[in-house]
C-alpha positions in Angstrom: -0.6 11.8 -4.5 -2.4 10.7 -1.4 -1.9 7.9 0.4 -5.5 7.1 0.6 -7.1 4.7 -1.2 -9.9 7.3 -1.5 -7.8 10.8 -1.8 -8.8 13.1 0.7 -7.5 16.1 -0.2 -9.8 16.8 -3.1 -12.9 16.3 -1.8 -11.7 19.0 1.1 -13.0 21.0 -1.3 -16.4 19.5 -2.6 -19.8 20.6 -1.3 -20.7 16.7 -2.1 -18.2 14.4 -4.4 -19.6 13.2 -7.8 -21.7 10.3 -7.2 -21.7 10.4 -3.7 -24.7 8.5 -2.0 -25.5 11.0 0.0 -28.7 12.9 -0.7 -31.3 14.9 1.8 -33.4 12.1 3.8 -37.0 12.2 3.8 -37.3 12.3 7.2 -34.3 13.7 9.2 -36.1 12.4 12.7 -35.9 8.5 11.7 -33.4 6.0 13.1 -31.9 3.6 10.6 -31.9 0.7 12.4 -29.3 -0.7 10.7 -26.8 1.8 12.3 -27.9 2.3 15.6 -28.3 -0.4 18.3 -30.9 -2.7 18.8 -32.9 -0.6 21.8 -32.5 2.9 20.3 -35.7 4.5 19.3 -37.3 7.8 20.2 -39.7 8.5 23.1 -42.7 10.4 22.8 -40.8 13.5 23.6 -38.8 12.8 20.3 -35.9 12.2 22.8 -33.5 9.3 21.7 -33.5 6.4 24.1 -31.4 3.6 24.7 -31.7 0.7 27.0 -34.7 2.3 27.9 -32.9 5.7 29.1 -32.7 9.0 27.5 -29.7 11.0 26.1 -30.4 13.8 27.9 -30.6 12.3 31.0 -27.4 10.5 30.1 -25.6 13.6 29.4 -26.5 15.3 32.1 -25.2 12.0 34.5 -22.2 11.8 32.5 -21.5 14.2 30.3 -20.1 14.9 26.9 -18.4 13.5 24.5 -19.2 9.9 25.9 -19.7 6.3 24.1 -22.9 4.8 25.4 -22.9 0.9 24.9 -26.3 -0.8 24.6 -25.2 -4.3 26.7 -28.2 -6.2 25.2 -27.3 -5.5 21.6 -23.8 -6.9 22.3 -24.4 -9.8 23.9 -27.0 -10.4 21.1 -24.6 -10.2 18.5 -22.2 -12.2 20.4 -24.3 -15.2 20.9 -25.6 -15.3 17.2 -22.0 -15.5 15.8 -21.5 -18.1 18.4 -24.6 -19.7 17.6 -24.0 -19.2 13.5 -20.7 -21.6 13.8 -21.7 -23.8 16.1 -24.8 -25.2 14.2 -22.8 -25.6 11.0 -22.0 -29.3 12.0 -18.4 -27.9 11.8 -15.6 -27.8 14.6 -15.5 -23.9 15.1 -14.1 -21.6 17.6 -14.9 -17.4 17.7 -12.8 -15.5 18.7 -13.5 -11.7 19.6 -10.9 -9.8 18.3 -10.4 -7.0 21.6 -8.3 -4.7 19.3 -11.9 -3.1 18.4 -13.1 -2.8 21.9 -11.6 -4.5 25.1 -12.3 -3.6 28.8 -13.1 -6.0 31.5 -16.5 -5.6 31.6 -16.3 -6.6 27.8 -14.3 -10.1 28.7 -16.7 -11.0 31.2 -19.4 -10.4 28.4 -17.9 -12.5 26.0 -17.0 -15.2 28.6 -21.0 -15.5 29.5 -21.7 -15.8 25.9 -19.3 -18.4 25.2 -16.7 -16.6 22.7 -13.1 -16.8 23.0 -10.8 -13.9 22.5 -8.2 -12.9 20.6 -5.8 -10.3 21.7 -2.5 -8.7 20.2 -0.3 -7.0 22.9 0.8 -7.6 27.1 -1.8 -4.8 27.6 -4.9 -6.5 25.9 -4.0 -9.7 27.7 -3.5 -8.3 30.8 -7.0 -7.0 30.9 -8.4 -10.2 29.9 -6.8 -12.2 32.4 -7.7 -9.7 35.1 -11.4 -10.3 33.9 -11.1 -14.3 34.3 -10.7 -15.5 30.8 -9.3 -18.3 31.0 -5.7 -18.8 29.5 -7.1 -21.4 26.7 -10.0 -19.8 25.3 -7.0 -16.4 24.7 -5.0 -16.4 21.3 -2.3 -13.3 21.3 -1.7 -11.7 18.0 1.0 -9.8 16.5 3.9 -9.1 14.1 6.3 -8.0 17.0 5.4 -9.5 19.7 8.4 -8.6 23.0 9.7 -11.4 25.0 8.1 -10.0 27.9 5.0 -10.5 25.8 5.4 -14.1 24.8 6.7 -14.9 28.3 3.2 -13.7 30.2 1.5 -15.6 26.9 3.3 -18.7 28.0 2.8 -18.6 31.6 -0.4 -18.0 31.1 -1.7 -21.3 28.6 -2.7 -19.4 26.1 -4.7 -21.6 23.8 -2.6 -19.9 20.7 0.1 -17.8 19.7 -0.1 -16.9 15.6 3.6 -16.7 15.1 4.5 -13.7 12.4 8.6 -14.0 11.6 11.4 -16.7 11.3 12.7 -14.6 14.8 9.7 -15.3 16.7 9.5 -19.2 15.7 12.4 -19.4 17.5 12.4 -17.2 20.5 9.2 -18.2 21.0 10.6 -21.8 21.6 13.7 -20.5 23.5 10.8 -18.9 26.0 8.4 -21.9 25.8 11.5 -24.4 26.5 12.6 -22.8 29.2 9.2 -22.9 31.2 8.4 -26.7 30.2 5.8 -26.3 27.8 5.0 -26.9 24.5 3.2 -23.8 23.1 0.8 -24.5 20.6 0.6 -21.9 17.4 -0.2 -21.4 14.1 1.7 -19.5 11.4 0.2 -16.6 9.9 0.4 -16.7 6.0 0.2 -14.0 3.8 -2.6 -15.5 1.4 -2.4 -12.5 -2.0 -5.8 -11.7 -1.5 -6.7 -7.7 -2.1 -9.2 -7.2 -0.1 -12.1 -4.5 -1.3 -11.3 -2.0 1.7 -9.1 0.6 2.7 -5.1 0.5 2.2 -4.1 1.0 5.3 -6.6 -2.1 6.9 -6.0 -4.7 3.5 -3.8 -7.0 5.3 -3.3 -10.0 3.2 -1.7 -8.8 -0.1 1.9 -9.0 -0.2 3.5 -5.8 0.7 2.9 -4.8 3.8 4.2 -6.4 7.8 1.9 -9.0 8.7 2.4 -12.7 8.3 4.8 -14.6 5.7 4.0 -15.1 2.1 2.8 -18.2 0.4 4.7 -17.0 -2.8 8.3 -17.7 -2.5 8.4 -20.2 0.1 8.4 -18.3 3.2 5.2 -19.8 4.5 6.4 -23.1 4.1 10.2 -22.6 5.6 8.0 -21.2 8.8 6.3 -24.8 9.3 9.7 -26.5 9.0 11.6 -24.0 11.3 8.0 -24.6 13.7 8.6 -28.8 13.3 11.6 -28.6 14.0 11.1 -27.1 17.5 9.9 -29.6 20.4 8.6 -27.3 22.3 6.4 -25.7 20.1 2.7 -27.2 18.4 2.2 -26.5 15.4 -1.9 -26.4 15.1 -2.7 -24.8 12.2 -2.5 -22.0 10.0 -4.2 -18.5 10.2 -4.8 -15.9 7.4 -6.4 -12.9 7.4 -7.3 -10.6 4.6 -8.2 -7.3 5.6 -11.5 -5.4 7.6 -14.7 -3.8 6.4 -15.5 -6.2 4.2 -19.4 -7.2 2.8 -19.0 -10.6 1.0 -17.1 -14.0 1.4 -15.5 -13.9 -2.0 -12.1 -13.1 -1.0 -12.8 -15.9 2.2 -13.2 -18.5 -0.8 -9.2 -17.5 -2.1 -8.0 -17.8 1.0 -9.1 -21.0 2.2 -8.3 -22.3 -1.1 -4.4 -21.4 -0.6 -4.2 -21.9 2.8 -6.3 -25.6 1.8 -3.4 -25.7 -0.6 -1.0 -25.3 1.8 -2.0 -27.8 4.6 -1.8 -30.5 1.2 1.8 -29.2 1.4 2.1 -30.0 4.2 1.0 -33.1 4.7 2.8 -34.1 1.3 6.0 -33.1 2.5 6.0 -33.5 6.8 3.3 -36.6 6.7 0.8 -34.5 9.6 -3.2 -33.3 8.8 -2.8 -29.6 11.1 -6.1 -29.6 12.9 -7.2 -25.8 12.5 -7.1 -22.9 10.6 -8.2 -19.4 11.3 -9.6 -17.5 8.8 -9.6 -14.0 10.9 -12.2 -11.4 10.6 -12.8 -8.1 9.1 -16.0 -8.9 8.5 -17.8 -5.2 7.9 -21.2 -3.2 9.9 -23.6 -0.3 8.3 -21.5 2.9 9.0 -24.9 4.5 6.8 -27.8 3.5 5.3 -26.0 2.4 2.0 -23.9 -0.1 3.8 -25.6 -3.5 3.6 -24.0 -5.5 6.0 -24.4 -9.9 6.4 -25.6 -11.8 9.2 -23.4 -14.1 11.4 -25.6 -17.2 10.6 -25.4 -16.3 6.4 -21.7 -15.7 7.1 -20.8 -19.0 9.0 -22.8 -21.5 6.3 -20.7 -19.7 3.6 -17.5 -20.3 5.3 -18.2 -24.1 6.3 -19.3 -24.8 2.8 -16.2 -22.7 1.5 -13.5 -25.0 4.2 -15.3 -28.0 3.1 -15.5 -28.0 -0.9 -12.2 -26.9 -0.6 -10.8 -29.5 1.8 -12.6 -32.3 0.1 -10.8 -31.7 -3.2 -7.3 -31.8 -1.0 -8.6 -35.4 0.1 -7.4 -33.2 4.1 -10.1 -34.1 6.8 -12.0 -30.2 7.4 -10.1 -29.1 9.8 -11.6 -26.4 13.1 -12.3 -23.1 11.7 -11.8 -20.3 13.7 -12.8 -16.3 13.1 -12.4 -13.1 14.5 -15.2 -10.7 14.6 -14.3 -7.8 16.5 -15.9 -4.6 15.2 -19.3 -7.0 13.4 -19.9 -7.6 17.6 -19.2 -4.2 19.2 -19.3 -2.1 15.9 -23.0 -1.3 16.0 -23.5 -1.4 19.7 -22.3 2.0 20.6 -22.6 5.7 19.6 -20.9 8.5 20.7 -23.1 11.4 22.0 -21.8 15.2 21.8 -23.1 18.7 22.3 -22.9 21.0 19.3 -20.8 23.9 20.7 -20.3 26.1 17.2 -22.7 26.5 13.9 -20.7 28.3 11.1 -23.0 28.3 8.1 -20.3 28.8 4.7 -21.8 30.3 2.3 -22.5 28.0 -1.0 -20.7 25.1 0.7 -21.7 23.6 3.8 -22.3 24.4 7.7 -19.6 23.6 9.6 -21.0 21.8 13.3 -18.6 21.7 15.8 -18.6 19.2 18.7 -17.3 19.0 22.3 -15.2 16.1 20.7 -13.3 15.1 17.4 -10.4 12.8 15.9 -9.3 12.4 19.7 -12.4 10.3 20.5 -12.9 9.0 16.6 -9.6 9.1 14.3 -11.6 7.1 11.7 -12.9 10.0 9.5 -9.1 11.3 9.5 -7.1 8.4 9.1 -9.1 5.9 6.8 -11.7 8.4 5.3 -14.3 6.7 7.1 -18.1 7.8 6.8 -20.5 8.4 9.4 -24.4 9.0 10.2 -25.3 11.7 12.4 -28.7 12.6 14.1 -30.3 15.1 16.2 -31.0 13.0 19.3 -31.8 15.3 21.9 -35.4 17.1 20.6 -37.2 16.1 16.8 -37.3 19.3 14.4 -39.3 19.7 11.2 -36.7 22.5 10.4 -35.6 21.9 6.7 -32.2 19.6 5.8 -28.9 21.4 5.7 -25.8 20.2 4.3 -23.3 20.0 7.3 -19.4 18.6 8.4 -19.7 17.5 12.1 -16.1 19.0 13.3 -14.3 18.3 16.3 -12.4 20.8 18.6 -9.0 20.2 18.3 -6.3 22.3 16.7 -6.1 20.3 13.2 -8.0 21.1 9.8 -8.7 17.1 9.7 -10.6 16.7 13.0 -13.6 15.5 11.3 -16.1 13.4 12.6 -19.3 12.8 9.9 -17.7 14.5 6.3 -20.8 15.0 5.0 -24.3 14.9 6.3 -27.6 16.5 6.5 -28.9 17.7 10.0 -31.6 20.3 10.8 -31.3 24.1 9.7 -32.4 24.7 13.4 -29.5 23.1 14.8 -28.7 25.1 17.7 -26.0 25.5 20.5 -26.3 23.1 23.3 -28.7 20.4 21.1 -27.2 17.0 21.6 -26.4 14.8 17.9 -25.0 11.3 18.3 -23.1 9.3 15.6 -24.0 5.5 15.6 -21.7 2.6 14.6 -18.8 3.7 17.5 -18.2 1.4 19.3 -15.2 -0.5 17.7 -12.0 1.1 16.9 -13.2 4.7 18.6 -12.0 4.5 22.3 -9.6 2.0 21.4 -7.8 4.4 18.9 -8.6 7.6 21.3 -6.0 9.4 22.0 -4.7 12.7 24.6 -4.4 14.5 21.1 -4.3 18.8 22.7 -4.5 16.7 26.1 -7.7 16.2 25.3 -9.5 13.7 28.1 -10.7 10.3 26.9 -14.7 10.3 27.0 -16.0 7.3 28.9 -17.5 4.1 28.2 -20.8 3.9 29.7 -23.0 0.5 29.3 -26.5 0.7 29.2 -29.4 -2.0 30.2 -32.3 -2.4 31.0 -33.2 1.3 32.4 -29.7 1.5 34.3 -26.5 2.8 33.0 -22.8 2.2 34.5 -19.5 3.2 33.6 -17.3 0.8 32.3 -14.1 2.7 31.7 -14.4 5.5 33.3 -13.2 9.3 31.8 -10.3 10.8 32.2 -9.6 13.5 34.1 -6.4 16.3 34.4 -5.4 14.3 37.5 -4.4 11.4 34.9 -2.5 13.7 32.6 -1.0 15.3 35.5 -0.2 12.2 37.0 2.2 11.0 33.7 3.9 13.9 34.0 6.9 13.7 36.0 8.1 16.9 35.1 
């Protein structure tokens, strides 16, 4: 039996699964534009641009595989979730949640635009403090957090640590005492929502590490273990339910338990908490069948949602926070490779392998993830075939786009892009056959620069002590 919610293993063997979407396009030269960023198009060559430069001219500056981020299309998208909440007459932070994307040039980005940002480990904070975030706008994440990790949190006035154990309640206060601070958190709850997603990123039913269950009374022993500490705040409560998700039903349970359980507690300790976070996971069009919402739609649901519910708790609303991570950087990016091998199968499929693969996107392998694909460097009128974009690694799973239809002229050399990469790609790339990790180049305006620069053997080498 797989662990999958969507078994893998017998659609290995499937030219296309039984009522799968997926059927030829009628034009294999058009651009959905609800998968590729907001300044892709074609040029009159039939050369994909974005930002107003061409792939080619990319690839040759840069080379392949490489993400190419369209800067425009993310600040965009950050300013209308910021916009979205704060024009719901509602208290409301966002908070971008870096675990999809972070660099520094990213935290400067999101500074400008006036998000906040949620992080989950020393290494994600370290980067945003080295960009200039500043402390309070920075919430740390995590279900095992180190004490070297809280400690740096600490010192640095981090605006909000979501507490996940009984063990971290209080060494977080042992840390926060012994610097003089009161550290203000919330308590992640585990809420019993299933969310309509993958297993493996469905994080608020009851089984699995994160947070502490409303059933049972582990939720509320964490607020009086957090009261009873002086040198801890206790702001609020945060819950979130899982990623890839298209509509706000499973929002509405949430805030009505974790509504439930700020009645608790005011019932029981005589305090109104301020805040609750109702996370993210909000999902983006990986293909054309994907029907993704907008921030503003989004943010009225969830104000109407915190304040119905809070009104028939007799609690004052409190501030709403979310965490879009891969809603803001999802869509902004694709990943550009050159098509090494064709190997046409007979009555199954053509098999197009890449100068990339599960190093650069472990998606497709680990959550069965679906892709578009295009022929971006040249148009063709060539005829639709059936293909599996493949990467180059040593592994029968290095799959990039499952299933897809490109152009029977595909030819060594031709450059194809897959859209929708810019959140959990680099972030999850790995040295998998010491492979190199492609860079992150940001594109505006008719100028491209490298924000995280690619790897090179010197790197590798350079871990290696020997």
């Amino acid at each position: 039996m797989s662990r999958s919610a969507h078994p893998a293993g017998p659609r290995h063997g499937d030219v296309l699964p039984e009522g799968h979407y997926l059927a030829p396009p009628s034009d294999l030269n058009a651009l959905d534009p609800k998968v590729w960023s907001r300044t892709v198009a074609r040029n009159a060559d039939g050369v994909v641009t974005v930002g107003g430069l061409d792939v080619a001219a990319l690839a040759e500056e840069f080379g392949t595989p490489a993400y190419f981020l369209d800067e425009d299309d993310f600040r965009a998208r950050a300013r209308a979730w910021h916009e979205a909440f704060s024009s719901e007459g509602i208290d409301a932070d966002v908070y971008y949640a870096g675990k999809a994307f972070l660099s520094k040039a990213i935290v400067r980005w999101l500074h400008e635009e006036g998000l906040s940002l949620d992080v989950c480990s020393g290494g994600e904070l370290a980067v945003a403090l080295a960009a200039g975030m500043p402390g309070h706008r920075i919430a740390l994440h995590g279900n095992n957090k180190s004490p070297y990790e809280l400690e740096q949190a600490v010192k640095a006035g981090v605006g909000h640590i979501v507490v996940d154990s009984y063990q971290e309640i209080d060494r977080l206060a042992a840390i926060a005492e012994s610097q003089g601070v009161r550290q203000p958190v919330l308590i992640r709850v585990t809420v019993g929502v299933e969310a309509h997603t993958h297993e493996f990123i469905a994080t608020a039913h009851e089984d699995q590490k994160f947070g502490l269950s409303l059933n049972g009374g582990a939720a509320a022993e964490a607020v009086r273990r957090t009261l009873a500490h002086g040198s801890l705040e206790l702001r609020g409560i945060h819950s979130h339910i899982g990623s890839q998700i298209f509509d706000t039903a499973g929002f509405e349970v949430a805030a009505r338990r974790v509504v439930g359980l700020l009645a608790e507690i005011r019932d029981e300790h005589g305090i109104e908490l301020p805040e609750i976070d109702l996370g993210g996971g909000l999902g983006i069009a990986y293909t054309s069948e994907d029907d993704p919402r907008e921030p503003a739609e989004i943010a009225a649901s969830l104000a109407e949602i915190v304040r119905r519910e809070c009104a028939a708790a007799n609690l004052r609303a409190p501030r709403l926070s979310v965490e879009p991570g891969r809603a803001i950087v999802g869509p902004t990016a694709f990943t550009l490779y050159e098509v090494g091998t064709i190997k046409p199968l007979e009555h199954l499929r053509t098999y197009v392998s890449v100068d990339g693969g599960m190093s650069d996107n472990i998606r497709t392998a680990l959550y069965d993830a679906e892709y578009s694909v295009a022929l971006v460097s040249r148009t063709s009128g060539a005829e639709p075939m059936l293909v599996r974009v493949v990467g180059k690694h040593c592994e029968s799973g290095d799959i990039v786009v499952r299933d897809a239809f490109l152009p029977a002229d595909l030819a060594a050399g031709d450059l194809i892009a897959v859209p929708a990469t810019g959140a959990y790609c680099r972030s999850m790339a790995s040295n998998y056959n010491h492979a190199l990790k492609p860079p992150v180049v940001a594109v505006r305006d008719g100028s491209a620069r490298v924000i995280v620069r690619r790897e090179t053997e010197e790197d590798l080498l350079r871990l290696d002590i020997g």
